[in-house]
Each structure stands twice: as C-alpha cells, then as structure tokens.
KOLLOLUM-529277 format. One record per residue (C-alpha): residue in three letters; x, y, z. Coordinates in pm, 1 decimal, decimal comma. Example, Ala and Ser with C-alpha at 12.3 -4.5 7.8 and 13.67 -1.06 7.14 Angstrom:
<sites>
res->Ala; X->1230,0; Y->-450,0; Z->780,0
res->Ser; X->1367,0; Y->-106,0; Z->714,0
</sites>
This chain:
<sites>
res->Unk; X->-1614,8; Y->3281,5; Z->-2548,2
res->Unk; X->-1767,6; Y->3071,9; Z->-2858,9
res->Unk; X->-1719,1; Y->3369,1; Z->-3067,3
res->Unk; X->-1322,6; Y->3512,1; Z->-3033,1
res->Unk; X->-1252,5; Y->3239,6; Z->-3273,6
res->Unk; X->-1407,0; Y->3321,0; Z->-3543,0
res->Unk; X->-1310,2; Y->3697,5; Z->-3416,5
res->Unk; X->-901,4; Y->3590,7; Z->-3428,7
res->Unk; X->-865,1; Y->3631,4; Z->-3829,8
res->Unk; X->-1013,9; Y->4012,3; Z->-3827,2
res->Unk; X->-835,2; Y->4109,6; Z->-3493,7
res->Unk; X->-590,2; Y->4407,5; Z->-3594,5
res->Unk; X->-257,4; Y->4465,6; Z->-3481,3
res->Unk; X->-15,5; Y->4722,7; Z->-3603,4
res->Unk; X->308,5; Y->4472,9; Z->-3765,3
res->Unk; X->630,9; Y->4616,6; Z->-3769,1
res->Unk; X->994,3; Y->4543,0; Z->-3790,0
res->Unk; X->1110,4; Y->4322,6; Z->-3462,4
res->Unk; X->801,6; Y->4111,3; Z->-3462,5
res->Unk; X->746,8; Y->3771,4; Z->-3488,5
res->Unk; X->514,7; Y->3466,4; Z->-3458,5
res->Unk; X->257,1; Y->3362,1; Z->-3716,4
res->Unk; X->70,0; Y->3704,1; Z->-3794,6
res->Unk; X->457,0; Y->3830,4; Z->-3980,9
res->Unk; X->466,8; Y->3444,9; Z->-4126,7
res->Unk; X->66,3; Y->3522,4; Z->-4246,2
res->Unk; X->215,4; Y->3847,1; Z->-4404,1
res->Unk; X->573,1; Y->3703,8; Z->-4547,6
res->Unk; X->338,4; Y->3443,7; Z->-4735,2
res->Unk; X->99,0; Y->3711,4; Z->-4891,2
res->Unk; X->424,7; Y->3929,1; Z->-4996,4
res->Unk; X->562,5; Y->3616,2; Z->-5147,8
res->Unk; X->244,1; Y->3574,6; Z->-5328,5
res->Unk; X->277,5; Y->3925,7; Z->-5460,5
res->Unk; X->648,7; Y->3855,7; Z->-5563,7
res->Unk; X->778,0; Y->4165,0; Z->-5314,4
res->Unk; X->926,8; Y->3891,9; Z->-5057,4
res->Unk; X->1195,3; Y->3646,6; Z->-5222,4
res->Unk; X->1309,5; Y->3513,1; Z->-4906,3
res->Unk; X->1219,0; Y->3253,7; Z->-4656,4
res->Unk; X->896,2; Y->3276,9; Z->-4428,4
res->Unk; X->1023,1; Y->3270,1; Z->-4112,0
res->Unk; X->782,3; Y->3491,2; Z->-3891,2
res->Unk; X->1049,0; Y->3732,0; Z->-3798,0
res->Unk; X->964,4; Y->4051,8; Z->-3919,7
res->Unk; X->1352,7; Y->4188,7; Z->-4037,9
res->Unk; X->1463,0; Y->4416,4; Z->-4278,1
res->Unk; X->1376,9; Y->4171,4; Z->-4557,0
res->Unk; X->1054,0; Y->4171,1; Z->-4453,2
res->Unk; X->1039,1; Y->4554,2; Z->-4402,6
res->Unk; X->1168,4; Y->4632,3; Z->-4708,9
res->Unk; X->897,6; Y->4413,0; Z->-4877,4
res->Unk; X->614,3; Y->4583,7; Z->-4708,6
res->Unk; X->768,9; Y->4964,8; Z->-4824,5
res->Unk; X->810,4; Y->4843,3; Z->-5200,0
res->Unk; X->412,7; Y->4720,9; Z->-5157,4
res->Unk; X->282,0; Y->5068,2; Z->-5005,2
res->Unk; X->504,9; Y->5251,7; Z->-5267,8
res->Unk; X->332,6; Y->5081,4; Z->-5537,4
res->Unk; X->-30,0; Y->5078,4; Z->-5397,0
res->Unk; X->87,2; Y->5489,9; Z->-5311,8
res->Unk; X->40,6; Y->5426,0; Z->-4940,8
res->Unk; X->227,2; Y->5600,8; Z->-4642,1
res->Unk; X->567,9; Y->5380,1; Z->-4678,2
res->Unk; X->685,6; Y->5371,2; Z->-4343,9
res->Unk; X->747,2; Y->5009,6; Z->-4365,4
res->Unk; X->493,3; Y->4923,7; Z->-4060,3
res->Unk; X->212,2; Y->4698,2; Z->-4162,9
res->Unk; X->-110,8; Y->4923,2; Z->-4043,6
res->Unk; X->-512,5; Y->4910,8; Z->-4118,5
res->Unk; X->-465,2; Y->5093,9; Z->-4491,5
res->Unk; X->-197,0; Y->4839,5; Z->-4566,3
res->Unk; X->-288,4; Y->4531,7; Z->-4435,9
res->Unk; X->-663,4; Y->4596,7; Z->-4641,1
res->Unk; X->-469,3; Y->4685,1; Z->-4986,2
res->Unk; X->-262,2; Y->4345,6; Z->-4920,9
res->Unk; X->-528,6; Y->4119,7; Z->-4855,0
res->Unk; X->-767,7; Y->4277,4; Z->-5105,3
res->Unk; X->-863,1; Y->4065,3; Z->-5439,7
res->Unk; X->-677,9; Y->4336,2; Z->-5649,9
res->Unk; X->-388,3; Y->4411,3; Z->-5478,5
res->Unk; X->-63,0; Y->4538,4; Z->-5694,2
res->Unk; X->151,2; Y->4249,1; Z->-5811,0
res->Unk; X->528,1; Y->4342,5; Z->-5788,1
res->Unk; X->695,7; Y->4531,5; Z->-6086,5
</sites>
C-alpha cells in the first residue's frame, strides 16, 4: 500500500513502561527536548522514562499514570507544550 507510509507517523499506540524500539526513542527525544528526561535515549521505556512522562502529565494536569496515551502524546507533540519546571 502507497499510502501506510505516509500513515506510519500518525499511527497510535498506547507507550508504556517495558517497551522499546524507536516509537519510546521518538518519545525519550521529545522529553529531553522538554528538559523532563536527563538521561540517555535508549528506546527502552524504564522507570526513567516513566517517571519523565508522569512529571509531563502532572504539569500539563493530565491523568499521570505514567503510560503515554492519545491526550498525552497530543500535549507532547503540540507547539506549546509545558517546558519542565
């Protein structure tokens, strides 16, 4: 199919702590960016990584149940998402 490329970037999945491969590496970059992840992008989604992603929904006053969801994954990726602190 021509189109599932250009599909791949707004496929959803629900990211949460135990995953890994480039979607968590996609996410630990954009935390980074933020200055809620200050640790090395690995694609392993650990308790680093989890802890990160409840400091971001705390701040943006999101369900923070760590998990990386719809709600969350829109608020990180948006133009005006929180910086840390």
């Amino acid at each position: 199919d021509v189109c599932s490329s250009d599909l791949d970037m707004f496929a959803f999945k629900l990211l949460k702590q135990g995953d890994k491969g480039e979607d968590v590496k996609v996410l630990q970059r954009r935390l980074a960016d933020l200055g809620y992840f200050d640790s090395s992008v690995t694609g392993n989604f650990g308790s680093v990584t989890r802890e990160a992603v409840v400091a971001f929904q705390q701040r943006c006053g999101l369900d923070a149940d760590g998990m990386v969801g719809q709600q969350t994954y829109a608020r990180l990726f948006a133009d005006d998402a929180p910086l840390a602190g």
